[in-house]
Residue, then its C-alpha position, 0 to 999 in steps of 0.5 A: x458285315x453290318x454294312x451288308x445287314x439289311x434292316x429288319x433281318x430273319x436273324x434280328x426277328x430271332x433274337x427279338x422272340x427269343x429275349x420275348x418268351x425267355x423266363x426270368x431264370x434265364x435273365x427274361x422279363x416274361x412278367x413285366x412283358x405280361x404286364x405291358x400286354x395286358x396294360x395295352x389290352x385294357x387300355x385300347x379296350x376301354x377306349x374301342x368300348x367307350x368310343x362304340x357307345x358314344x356313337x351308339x349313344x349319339x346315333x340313338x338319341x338323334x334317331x329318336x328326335x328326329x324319328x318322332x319329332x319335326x325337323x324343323x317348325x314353322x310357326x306365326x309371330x304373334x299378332x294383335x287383333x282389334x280387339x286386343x286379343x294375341x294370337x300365333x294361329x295360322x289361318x292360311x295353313x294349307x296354303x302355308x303347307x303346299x309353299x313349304x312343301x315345294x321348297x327344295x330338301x323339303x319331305x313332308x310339311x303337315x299342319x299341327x294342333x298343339x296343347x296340354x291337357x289331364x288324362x284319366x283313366x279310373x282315377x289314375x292322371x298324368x299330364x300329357x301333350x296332344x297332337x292333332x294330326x291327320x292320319x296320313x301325315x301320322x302314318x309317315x312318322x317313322x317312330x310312330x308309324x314303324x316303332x319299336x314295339x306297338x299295339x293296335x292299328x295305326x289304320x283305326x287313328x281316326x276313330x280315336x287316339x294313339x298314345x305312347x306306351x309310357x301314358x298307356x302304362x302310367x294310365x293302365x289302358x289298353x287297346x279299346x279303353x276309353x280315356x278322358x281328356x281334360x282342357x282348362x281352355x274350353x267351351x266359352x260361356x257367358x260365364x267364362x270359359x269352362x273346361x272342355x272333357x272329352x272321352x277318347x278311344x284309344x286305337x293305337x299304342x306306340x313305344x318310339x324309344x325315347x322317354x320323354x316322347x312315350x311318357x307324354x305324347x297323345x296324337x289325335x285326328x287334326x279334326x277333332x283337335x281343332x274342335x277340342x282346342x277351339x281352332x276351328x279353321x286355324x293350325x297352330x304350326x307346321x311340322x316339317x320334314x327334310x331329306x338331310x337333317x344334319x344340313x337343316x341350316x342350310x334350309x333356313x331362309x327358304x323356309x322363311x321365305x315359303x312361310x310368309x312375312x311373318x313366319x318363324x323357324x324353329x329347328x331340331x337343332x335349336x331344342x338340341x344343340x345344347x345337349x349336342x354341343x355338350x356330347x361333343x365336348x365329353x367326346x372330347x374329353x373322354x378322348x383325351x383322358x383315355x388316350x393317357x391310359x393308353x400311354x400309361x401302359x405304354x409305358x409298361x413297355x419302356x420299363x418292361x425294355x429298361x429291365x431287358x436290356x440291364x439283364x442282357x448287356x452281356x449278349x449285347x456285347x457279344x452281338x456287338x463284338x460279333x459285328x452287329x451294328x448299332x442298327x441291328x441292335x436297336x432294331x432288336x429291341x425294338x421288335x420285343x417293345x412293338x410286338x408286345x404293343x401290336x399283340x396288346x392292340x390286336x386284343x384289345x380292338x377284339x375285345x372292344x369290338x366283342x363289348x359293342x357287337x355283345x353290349x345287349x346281353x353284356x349289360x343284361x347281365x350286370x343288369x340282373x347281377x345288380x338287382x336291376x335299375x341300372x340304367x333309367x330311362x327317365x334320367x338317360x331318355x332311351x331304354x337300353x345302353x347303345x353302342x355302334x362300332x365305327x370303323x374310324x372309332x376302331x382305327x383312330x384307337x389302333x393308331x393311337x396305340x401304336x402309335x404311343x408303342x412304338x414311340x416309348x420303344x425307341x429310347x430303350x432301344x437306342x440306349x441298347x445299341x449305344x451300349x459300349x461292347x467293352x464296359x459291357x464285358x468289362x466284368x464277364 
């Protein structure tokens, strides 16, 4: 009979269930197997959870750089006139722009002004960072011409500045006001230089979702740039757009080569890659540390089949005696450790998946039971807790867990089938 028994048998399934739902009174282990089931539960949750938001988070923090941001800047190496004065302008920049444009992967390359100066509205001040730009090229910054929120019109850029919603908030201005915009490098006299004030009508406001870039970000007319920050005739550097951000080094000595003899790079890799780098390593790491609390409640499993198979060393002995194998036996016990495991899973990856999909109104509401503040967007540089589920995320956390289950299973349930039918029934 056990020779012609194949694995995994109907009756096998039955027993397996019936030692599953069996109460403690009747020499069950149904709370050691509620345990297992909502250790697994957890676990595979908090770690589909915290997966979904790491990508969430990396996606959004990378959208807003390259969103709002150039992909790569190519720039001058610094240069010594006669007499003696430094400088990196770039005089030849539309010619510059049309090379770097015909590169291959290269979307869009625009000349740029760039400087530092005080705005003020009615004795409110705040550091900003202006851009001089032209409108067309403004219009094909996806944070800024397409931004999560925006007041104004984007079309009126020329008859003043756009500023980022953060610089409009610390300055209280709105659409129409009039802000004062204060260079230290101005006007040269014969008494030095003298700052440079200038009022500016502010025609667009923009929110392009990152911190940094709508606290301090003020675009104006590529112009009126080169007019404000003495660079007549002259661009500072090149904003360059590519078709694939993430394969930008690969662009590298083509741009050298389309900038000239003494052109320099500088890539959104270059200013990020640390921080990048570092989200990698807590990828990592959180990864490991999760995957532990995945096995610890697997281990709920091994302890919840050590006490199953202790209560039912009688029944084991009549199944063998009956003339179960060693096989069947094994794979009994094997049933009870992996459903609890594949029940565990399959709720987890429910509830993991609810948190990403619900994440916005989820953590509204810790938000508001917390009194608010909960998230900065000054310490984390964008708005809200991001979270985006992945299909490898979601199977790399099933994998994992059924894995680990079906691993622990396997050494009660040897120790259930080499289980000697007559010591067992030694004392019955």
């Amino acid at each position: 009979m056990a020779g012609s028994t194949p694995p995994f048998a109907r009756f096998e399934w039955l027993i397996a269930w019936r030692y599953l739902r069996a109460k403690r009174a009747e020499g069950g282990v149904s709370t050691m197997t509620w345990i297992s089931l909502a250790g697994i539960t957890l676990a595979v949750f908090a770690l589909i959870a915290t997966l979904s938001v790491r990508s969430g988070f990396r996606e959004e923090f990378v959208d807003t750089i390259l969103g709002a941001n150039a992909h790569v800047t190519v720039y001058s190496g610094m240069r010594v006139s006669d007499s003696g004065q430094t400088s990196r302008t770039i005089a030849d920049f539309e010619a510059m722009s049309e090379r770097v444009r015909a590169v291959p992967g290269v979307t869009r390359a625009a000349p740029l002004i760039k400087g530092q100066v005080m705005a003020t509205h009615r004795g409110q001040n705040s550091g900003v960072e202006v851009f001089g730009i032209s409108a067309a090229d403004l219009a094909t910054i996806p944070r800024v011409a397409n931004p999560e929120e925006f007041w104004g019109d984007i079309a009126n850029f020329n008859d003043g500045i756009a500023i980022g919603s953060g610089v409009a908030r610390e300055l209280g201005v709105s659409i129409g006001d009039r802000i004062k915009l204060i260079s230290p490098d101005g006007a040269k006299t014969a008494f030095g230089t003298s700052p440079r004030v200038s009022n500016y009508e502010v025609t667009y406001i923009f929110t392009a979702g990152r911190y940094d870039i709508d606290r301090t970000r003020v675009y104006m007319p590529f112009a009126e740039a080169q007019s404000y920050f003495n660079r007549e005739g002259v661009a500072d550097e090149l904003e360059v757009f590519v078709e694939n951000p993430e394969e930008v080094d690969s662009l590298t000595l083509p741009l050298l080569a389309a900038g000239g003899e003494n052109a320099l790079i500088w890539t959104w890799r270059d200013s990020s890659g640390a921080f990048l780098r570092a989200l990698d390593v807590e990828d990592n790491v959180m990864f490991i540390i999760l995957s532990i609390l995945v096995l610890i409640a697997a281990m709920n499993i091994v302890s919840g089949l050590i006490m199953l198979v202790k209560n039912k060393g009688r029944d084991i002995g009549i199944l063998r005696t009956i003339g179960l194998s060693e096989g069947s036996v094994l794979r009994i016990f094997f049933i009870c450790g992996a459903a609890t495991g594949i029940i565990g899973t399959a709720l987890g990856v429910i509830l993991g998946c609810a948190f990403a999909i619900w994440i916005d109104p989820i953590f509204s509401l810790v938000n508001y039971v917390s009194g608010g503040g909960v998230w900065d967007p000054s310490i984390r540089g964008i708005y809200a807790l991001p979270a985006k589920l992945e299909f490898g995320d979601v199977m790399s956390a099933v994998a994992l867990s059924l894995g680990l289950s079906f691993v622990v299973t396997i050494f009660p349930a040897r120790r259930a089938a080499r289980m000697n039918p007559v010591e067992a029934l030694r004392y019955e």
